[in-house]
N, C-alpha and C positions, 0 to 999 in steps of 0.2 A: 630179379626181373630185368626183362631187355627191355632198349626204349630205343628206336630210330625217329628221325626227324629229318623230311624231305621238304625242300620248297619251288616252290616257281613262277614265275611271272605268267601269267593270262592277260592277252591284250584285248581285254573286254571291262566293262563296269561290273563288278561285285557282286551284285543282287544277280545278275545273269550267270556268272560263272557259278555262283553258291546255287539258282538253280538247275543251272547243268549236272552238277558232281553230289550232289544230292538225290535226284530224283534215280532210284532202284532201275527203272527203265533202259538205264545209259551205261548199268554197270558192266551189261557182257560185252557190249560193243570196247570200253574202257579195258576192260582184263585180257579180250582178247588177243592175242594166238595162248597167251601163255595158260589163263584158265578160261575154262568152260560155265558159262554161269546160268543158269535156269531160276527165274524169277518167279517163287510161288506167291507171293503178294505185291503185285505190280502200286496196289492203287490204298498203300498206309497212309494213313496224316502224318507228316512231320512235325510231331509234339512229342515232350515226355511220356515216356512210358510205353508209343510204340513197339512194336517188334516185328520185322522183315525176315521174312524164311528164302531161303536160298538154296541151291542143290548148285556144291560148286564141283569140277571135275576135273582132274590133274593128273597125268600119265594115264589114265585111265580108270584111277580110283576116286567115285564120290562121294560127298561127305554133304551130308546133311548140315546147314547152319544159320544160327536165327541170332540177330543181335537187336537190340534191345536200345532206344534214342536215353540218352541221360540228360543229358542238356542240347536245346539249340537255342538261337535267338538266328531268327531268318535275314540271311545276308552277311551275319558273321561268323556265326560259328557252330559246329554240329560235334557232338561226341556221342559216340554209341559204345555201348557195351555188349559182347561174344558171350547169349545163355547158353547156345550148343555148337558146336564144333569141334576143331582139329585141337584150339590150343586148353592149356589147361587154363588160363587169361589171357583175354586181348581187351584191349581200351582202343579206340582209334577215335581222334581228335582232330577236327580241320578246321582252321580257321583264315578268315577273308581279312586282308586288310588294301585299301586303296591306299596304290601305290604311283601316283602320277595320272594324269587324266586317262581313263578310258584303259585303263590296268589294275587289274587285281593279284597281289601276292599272294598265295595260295600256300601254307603249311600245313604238311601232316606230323601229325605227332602220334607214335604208337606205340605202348607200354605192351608189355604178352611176356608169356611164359609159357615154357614147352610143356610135354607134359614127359611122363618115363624118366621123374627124378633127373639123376648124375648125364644117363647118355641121351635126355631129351637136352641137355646141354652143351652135349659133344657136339650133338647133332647142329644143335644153332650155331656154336660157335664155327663149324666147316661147311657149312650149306645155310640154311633158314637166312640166316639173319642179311647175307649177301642175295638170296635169294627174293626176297622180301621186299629188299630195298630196291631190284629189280622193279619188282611187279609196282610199288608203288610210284616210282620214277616213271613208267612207264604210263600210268593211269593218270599223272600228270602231263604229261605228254600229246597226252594223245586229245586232252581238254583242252591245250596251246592248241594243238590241228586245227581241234573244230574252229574256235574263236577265230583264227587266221586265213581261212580257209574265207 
């Protein structure tokens, strides 16, 4: 199993940032140029057991996928788990912690697994995994914008 872990400072209080990066809403704006996101259930509760469907689209191929809340506590911490898509696992974990007045640290933490055995692994270890960390760098990023802005 692969695991990356991103982090970043958001110059906002917690409860605001955790509900920016949270709410399904914000996510095509967040992914995009890189993916294309179409949000089939804009309007889930944020509880266990949830489950958000997605229609994500990259190079021009899309992929149907639904993940599923495991755990949150609002304002600290959200982890969902991947029932349908690309990988064969993904876990993705974020957690809020206040870091100084009117700053939120922001970690992702994401366990996955490819799927296609031996060269779903190839495949991570020369693309995916640098690719990935992309997209997630970038989706924090782009949550620093807003808050600064």
């Amino acid at each position: 199993m692969a695991h990356l872990q991103i982090s970043q400072v958001i110059p906002a209080p917690r409860f605001e940032v955790f509900d920016y990066l949270t709410d399904p809403k914000t996510l095509p704006f967040l992914l995009e140029p890189i993916i294309e996101v179409e949000v089939l259930t804009p309007e889930v509760a944020l509880k266990r057991g949830s489950e958000f469907h997605f229609v994500m689209t990259r190079l021009g191929l899309s992929q149907s996928v639904r993940l599923r809340i495991e755990d949150v506590l609002h304002g600290s911490r959200l982890t969902y788990r991947q029932v349908e898509g690309l990988f064969a696992l993904w876990t993705h974990s974020t957690r809020f912690d206040e870091q100084g007045e009117r700053e939120t640290l922001v970690t992702d933490l994401v366990d996955y697994q490819m799927p296609f055995g031996l060269l779903g692994f190839l495949a991570d270890d020369l693309l995916v995994k640098g690719d990935m960390s992309k997209v997630l760098s970038l989706r924090l990023q782009k949550a620093k914008e807003h808050f600064t802005v």
